[in-house]
C-alpha positions as CSV (number, residue, x, y, z in Angstrom):
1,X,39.9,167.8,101.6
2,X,42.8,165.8,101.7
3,X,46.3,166.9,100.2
4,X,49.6,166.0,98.8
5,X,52.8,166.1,100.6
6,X,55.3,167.3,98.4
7,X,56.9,164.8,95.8
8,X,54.6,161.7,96.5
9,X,52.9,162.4,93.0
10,X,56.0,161.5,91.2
11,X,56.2,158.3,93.2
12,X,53.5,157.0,90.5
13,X,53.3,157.4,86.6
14,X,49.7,156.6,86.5
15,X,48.3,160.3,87.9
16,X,44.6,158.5,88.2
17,X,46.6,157.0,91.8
18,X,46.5,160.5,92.8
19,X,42.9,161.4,92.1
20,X,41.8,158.5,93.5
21,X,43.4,159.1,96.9
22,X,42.0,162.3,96.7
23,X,39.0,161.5,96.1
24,X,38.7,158.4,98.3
25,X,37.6,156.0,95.4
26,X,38.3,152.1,95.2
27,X,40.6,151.2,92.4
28,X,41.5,148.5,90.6
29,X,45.5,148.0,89.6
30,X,47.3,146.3,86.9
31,X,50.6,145.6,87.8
32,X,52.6,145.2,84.6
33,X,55.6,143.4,86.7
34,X,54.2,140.9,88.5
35,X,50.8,140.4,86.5
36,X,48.7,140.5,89.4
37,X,45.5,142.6,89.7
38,X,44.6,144.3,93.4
39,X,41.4,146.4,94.2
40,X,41.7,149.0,97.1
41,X,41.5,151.9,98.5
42,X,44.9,154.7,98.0
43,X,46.3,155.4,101.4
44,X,49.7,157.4,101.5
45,X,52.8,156.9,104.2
46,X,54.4,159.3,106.3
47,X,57.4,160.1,107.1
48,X,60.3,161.7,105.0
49,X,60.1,159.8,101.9
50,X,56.0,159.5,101.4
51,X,54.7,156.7,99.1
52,X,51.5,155.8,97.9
53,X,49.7,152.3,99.5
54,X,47.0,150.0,98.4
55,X,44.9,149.1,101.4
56,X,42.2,146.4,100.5
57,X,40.1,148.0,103.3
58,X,39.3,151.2,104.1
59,X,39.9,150.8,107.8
60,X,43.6,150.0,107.3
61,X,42.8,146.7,109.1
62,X,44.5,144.1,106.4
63,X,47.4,144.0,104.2
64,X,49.2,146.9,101.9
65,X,50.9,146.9,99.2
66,X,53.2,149.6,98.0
67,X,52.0,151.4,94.4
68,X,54.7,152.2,92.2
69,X,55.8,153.0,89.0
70,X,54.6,149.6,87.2
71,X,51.1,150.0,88.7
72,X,48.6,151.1,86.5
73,X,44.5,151.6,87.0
74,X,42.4,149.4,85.3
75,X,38.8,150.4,86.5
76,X,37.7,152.7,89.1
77,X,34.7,152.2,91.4
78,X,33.5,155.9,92.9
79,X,30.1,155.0,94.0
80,X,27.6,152.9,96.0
81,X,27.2,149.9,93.0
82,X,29.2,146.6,93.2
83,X,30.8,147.4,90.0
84,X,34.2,148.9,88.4
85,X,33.6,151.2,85.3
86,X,37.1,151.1,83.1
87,X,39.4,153.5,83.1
88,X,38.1,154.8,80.1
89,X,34.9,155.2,80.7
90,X,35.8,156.8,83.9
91,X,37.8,159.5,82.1
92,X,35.3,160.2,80.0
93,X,32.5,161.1,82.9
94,X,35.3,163.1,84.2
95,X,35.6,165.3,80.5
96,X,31.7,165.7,80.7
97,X,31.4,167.0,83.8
């Protein structure tokens, strides 16, 4: 199980980063200052001020970006399909189960 270095969750706003690094699920991510959409997978940095990264593969292999506060999720991708269910409908299999 992975965990959380302390005070990289309030590097975000949007606490579905968090779950998603933790539970290893591609996102999809709205940034509201540039208008640019990225998919990826969370990574996290090391070091003394830990941040929260976008890598567009999971073997770390290509680019990054840096997720801040202006990111936001827009869909979330957890299992084996091609697809991205929204956000919403994402919470709401979370509430069920």
């Amino acid at each position: 199980m992975k965990t959380l270095p302390d005070g990289i969750a309030d590097t975000v706003k949007d606490k579905t980063i968090v779950d998603a690094y933790l539970r290893g699920y591609r996102i999809k991510v709205y940034n509201r200052f540039t208008g640019e959409t990225r998919t990826g997978f969370v990574g996290r940095t090391m070091g003394v001020k830990p941040a929260f990264l976008l890598l567009h593969r999971r073997d770390q292999t290509s680019s990054m970006h840096t997720l801040g506060p202006d990111d936001r999720v827009i869909a979330v991708k957890y299992d084996d399909t091609r697809h991205y269910i929204p956000l919403t409908r994402y919470e709401q299999s979370r509430n069920v189960s």
